[in-house]
N, C-alpha and C positions, 0 to 999 in steps of 0.2 A: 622403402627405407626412409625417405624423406618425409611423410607422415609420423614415423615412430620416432625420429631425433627431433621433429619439431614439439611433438609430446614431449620425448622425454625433457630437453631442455624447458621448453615451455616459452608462451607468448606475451609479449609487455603488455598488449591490447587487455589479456583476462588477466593479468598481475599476477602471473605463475612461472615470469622466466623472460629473461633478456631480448628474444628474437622478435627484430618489428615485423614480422608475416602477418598478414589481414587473413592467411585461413589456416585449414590444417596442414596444407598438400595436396599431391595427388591429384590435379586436377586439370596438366598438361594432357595433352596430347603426343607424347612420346611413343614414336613407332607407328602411329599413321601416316598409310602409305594412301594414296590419288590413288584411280582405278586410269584407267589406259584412257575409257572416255571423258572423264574429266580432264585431264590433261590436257587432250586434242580442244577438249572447247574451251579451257584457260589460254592456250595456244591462242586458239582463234581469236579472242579477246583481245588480247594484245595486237597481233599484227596490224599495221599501218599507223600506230598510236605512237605520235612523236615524244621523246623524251628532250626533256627541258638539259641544255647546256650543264647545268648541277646538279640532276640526277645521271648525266653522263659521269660526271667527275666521280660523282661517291662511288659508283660501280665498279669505276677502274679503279680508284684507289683500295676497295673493301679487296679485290683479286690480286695487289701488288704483294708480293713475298712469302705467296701461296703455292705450292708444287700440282702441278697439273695431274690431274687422277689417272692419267694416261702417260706419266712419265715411266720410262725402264721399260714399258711394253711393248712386244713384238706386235709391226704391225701384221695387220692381213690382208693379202694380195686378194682382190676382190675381181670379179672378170667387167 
């Protein structure tokens, strides 16, 4: 969809339409998902690597007035 409305509207860059885009679209990454192992070794990367006092702040602030993905859910009793 986003290819075909940057068409059809068109781009200021080729002088065929209003939208400042530098492409046509298309060209996220939308709905890549990490495999298990790559995770694990992103994981590993991080642990022991100190975060600076303001990348603390942004983190908790980017989470304030977010509902927890786990809200309303039954927990489960685990042995």
């Amino acid at each position: 969809m986003e290819k075909f409305y940057i068409n059809f509207i068109g781009r200021l860059d080729l002088g065929k339409g209003p939208l400042v885009n530098h492409t046509d679209g298309g060209e996220g990454f939308g709905g890549c998902k990490h495999s298990l192992s790559t995770k694990e070794k992103m994981s590993e990367w991080q642990k022991g690597k100190a975060k600076s006092e303001e990348t603390r702040i942004k983190m908790s602030n980017a989470q304030k007035g977010k509902t927890p993905w786990n809200k309303g859910l039954k927990k489960i009793k685990t042995k």
